[in-house]
N, C-alpha and C positions, 0 to 999 in steps of 0.2 A: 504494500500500500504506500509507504512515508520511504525515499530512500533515505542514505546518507546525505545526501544534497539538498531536500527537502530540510530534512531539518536542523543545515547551518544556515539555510536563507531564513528561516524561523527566528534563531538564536540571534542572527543580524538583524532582522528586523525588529525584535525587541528589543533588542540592545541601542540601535539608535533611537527607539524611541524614548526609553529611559534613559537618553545621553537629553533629548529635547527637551523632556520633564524636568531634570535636575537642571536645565542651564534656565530655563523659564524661574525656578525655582529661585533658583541666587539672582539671577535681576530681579526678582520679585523682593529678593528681600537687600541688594544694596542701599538702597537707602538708609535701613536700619542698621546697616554694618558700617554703611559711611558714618554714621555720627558715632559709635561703637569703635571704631581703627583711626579715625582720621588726627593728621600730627598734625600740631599747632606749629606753624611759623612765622616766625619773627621779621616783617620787611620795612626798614623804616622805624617808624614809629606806630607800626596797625597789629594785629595779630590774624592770621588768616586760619582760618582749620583746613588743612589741605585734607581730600580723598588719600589714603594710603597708597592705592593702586596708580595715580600720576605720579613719573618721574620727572624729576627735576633736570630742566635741560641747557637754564642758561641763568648763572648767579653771577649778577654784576654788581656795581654799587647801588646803578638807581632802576636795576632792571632786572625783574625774575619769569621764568616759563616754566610751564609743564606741558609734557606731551605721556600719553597712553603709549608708550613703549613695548608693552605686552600685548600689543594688536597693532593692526594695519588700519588703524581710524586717522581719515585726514584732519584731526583737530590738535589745537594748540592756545593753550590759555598764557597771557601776558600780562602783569601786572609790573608798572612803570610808575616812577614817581619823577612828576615834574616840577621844580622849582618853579616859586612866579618868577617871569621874567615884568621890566620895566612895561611892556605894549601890556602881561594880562593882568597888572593893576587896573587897566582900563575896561576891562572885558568882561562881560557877565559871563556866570556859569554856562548858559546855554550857548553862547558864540566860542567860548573856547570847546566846548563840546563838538560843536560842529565842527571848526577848525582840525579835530585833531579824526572824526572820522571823511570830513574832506581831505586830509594830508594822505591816508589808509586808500583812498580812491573806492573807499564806498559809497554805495550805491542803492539806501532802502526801497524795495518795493511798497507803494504808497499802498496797498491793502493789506498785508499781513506785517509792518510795523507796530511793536509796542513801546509806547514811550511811558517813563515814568517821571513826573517830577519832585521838587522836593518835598511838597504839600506829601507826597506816597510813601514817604520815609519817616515819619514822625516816630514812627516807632521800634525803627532800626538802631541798631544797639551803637553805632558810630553817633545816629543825632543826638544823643543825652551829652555828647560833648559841644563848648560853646562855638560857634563859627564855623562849622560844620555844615554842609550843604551836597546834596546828590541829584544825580540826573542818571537816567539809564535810558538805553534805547534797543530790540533785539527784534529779528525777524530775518526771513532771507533779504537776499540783496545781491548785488553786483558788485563784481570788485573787477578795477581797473575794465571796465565797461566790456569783458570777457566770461572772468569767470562765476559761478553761481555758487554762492558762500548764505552761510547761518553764520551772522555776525551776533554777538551778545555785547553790547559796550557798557559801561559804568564809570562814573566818574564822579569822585570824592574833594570835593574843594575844601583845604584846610586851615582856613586863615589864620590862626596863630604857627603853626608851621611853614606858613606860605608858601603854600604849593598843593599840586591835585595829585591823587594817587587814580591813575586811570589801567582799569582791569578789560581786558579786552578777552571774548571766547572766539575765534574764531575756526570753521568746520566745514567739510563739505554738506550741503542739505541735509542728508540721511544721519550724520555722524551728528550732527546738533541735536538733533533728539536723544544719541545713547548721553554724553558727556554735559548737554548741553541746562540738563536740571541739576549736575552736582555744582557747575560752575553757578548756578545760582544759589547756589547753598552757602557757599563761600561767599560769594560777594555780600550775600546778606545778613551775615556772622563777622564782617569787618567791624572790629574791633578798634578802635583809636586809644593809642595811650596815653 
């Protein structure tokens, strides 16, 4: 009735399906293990909780990245700290904002754009400090009028340290959905000290 070959396509096809289930299972439950593993780092003067699973890809002075190194995901998260210069004593929070994803050569899609402003932040753990101000912006978009990116920006104006801490997610479309909720975890767990 059943040969031998009959039933290793069996044992393979449950087998990958109990490969499906378990992997369904740990995304299901990442989010809970992100706040459970995740290391706190020190940049600047903020505190970020990083995911355990991003490596670190680029530690400068005023400049740090992570990338998913344990997969082939086209994403990379960036958080840079700007000094004011003399021109953004002049500049409200939303025109350096722009400025800095004009400089990026993005490009939002005027429909699936979410903007946040400061008024959205009252109750992010950064505003209880004084002078303190956020702008966030995330959706697809175009970068350099080619290619087709899930951009996440954020941007931290710090007036007694004068200067902006701006966190950038950037992902191919599909990849913004796996990374693109932890990197909101973080940004919204910025910490000022």
């Amino acid at each position: 009735m059943f040969g031998y070959g009959a039933i290793w396509e069996w044992l393979i096809f449950f087998g990958v399906i109990y490969a499906l289930i378990y992997t369904m299972f740990v995304i299901k439950n990442e989010k809970n293990t992100f706040l459970e593993t995740a290391v706190l780092r020190s940049f600047k003067h903020f505190d970020l909780l990083i995911p355990s699973w991003w490596t670190q890809t680029l530690d400068e002075e005023n400049a740090i990245a992570f990338e998913r190194t344990d997969t082939r995901y086209d994403w990379k998260a960036t958080f840079t700290w700007l000094q004011f210069t003399e021109k953004d004593l002049e500049l409200s929070l939303e025109d350096k904002f722009k400025e800095l994803i004009q400089d990026r050569k993005i490009l939002f899609d005027l429909d699936t754009g979410a903007i946040l402003n400061p008024s959205d932040f009252l109750t992010h753990p950064a505003s209880q400090k004084e002078g303190i101000s956020m702008l966030r912006i995330e959706g697809t978009a175009s970068e350099d009028e080619v290619d087709r990116v899930y951009f996440d920006a954020f941007i931290l104006k710090d007036e007694q340290a004068q200067g902006y801490l701006f966190c950038e997610s950037r992902s191919s479309v599909l990849n913004g959905l796996v990374e693109g909720p932890y990197f909101e975890e973080v940004i919204m767990r910025v910490i000022a000290k």
